[in-house]
N, C-alpha and C positions, 0 to 999 in steps of 0.2 A: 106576724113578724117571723119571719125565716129563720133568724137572728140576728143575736145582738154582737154588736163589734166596743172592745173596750173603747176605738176610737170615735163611735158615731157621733160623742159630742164637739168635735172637732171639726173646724172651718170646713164647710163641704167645696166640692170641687164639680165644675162641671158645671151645666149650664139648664137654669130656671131657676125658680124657686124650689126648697127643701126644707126640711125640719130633721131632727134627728127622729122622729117617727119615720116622714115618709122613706128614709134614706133605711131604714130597720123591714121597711116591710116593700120595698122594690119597686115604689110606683110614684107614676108622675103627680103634679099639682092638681091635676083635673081630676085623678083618682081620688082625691085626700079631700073630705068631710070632719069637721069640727064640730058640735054642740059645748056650745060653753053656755057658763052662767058662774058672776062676778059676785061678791058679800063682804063686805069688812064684817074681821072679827076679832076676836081675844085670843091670846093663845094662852091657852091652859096650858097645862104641868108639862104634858106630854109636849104639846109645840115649842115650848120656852127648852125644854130641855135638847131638843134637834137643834132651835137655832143657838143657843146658847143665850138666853135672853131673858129677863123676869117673864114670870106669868102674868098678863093682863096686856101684853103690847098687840099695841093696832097691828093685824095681818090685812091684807088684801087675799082673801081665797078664791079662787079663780076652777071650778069646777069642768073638767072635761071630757067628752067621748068622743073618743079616733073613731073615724072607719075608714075602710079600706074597700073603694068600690061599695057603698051602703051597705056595709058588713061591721056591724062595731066591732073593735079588735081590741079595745085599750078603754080605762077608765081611770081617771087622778083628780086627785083636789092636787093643787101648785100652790102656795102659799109665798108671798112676798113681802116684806115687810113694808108698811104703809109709809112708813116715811120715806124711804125711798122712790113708791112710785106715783105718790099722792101729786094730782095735776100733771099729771104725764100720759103720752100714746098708752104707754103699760097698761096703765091701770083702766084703759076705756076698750070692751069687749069688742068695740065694733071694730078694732083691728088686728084681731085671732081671725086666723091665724096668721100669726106673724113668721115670714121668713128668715130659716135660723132658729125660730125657737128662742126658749129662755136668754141662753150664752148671747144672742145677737139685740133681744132685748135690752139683759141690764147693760150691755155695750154703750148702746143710746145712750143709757144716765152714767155714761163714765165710768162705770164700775164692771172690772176685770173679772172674770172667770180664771180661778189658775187650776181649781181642781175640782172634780165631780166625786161623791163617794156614794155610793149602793150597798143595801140591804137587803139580801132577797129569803122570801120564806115562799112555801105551799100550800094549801088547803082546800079543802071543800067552797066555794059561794054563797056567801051569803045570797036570801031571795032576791036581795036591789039586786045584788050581781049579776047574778044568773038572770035576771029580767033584761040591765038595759044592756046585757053582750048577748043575749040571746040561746044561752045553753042550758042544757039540762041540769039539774042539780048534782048528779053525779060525776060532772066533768070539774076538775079541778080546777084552779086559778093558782098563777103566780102572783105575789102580790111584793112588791118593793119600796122600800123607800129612798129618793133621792136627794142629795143636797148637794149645790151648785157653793164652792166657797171661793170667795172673793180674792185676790192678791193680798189686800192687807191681814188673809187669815177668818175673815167674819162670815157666818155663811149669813148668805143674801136670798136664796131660794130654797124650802125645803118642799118634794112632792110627796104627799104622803095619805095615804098608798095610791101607787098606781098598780090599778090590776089588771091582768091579759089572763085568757083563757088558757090553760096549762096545757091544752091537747095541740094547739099550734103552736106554743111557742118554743123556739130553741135560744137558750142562751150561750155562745163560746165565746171563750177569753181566748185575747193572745198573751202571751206573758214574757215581753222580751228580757233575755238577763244578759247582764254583763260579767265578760269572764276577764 
């Protein structure tokens, strides 16, 4: 990723398919590889307390690795809640990647995106890490957490962590203010 723009979760413009990855890292549909792999599960303490929800609710985890040109660049669990996307496209792998990404997903089931919130830290790689992006143990990783929350205030998607390689990635904000 080149970088990150505060707005890449926003309606893209222009003409093919995108995702707020490919649109992050400069390249067309033909360039953008996906490995996913799908699990219901529980959310523990940690997961209930991102989306705001008791510990034990049905998630749908939804595991993935970007590349870029057969290059991994990106790794995330995506977490949705099952009720939501139980018997739906969502929730069935053979339609990742989905055009749009998440925000065009929960669209389909009616449910609004009104805000994205980010958490970002640094560190060293774990072995998984540094095995399925390909780096050395010495190269750092960005790792974040995202959560997509709904109009009514509910968050509906949390991804947690997604990790990118720290030596290619640039993050810049814009920060518009009103005076």
């Amino acid at each position: 990723m080149t970088s990150e723009h505060a707005d890449r979760y926003r309606t893209a413009r222009g003409t093919g398919p995108s995702t707020p990855y490919t649109r992050d890292q400069g390249i067309d549909w033909s360039e953008y590889r996906l490995d996913k792999r799908f699990e219901q599960v529980q959310a523990d303490a940690e997961l209930a307390a991102l989306f705001g929800c008791e510990p034990g609710e049905r998630l749908l985890a939804r595991h993935f690795v970007f590349y870029d040109n057969d290059q991994p660049t990106q790794m995330s669990t995506s977490y949705v809640r099952w009720s939501d996307v139980a018997g739906t496209p969502v929730a069935d792998p053979i339609n990742e990647p989905w055009p749009g990404g998440t925000r065009a997903q929960l669209a389909t089931l009616g449910i609004s995106v009104k805000q994205v919130t980010e958490s970002f830290t640094a560190a060293m790689p774990t072995e998984h890490e540094a095995a399925v992006l390909r780096i050395g143990a010495g190269v750092p990783v960005l790792r974040y957490t995202r959560r997509h929350i709904a109009d009514t205030g509910r968050v509906v998607e949390v991804a947690h962590p997604i990790v990118r390689r720290g030596d290619t990635t640039v993050v810049d904000f814009v920060i518009d203010l009103d005076d």
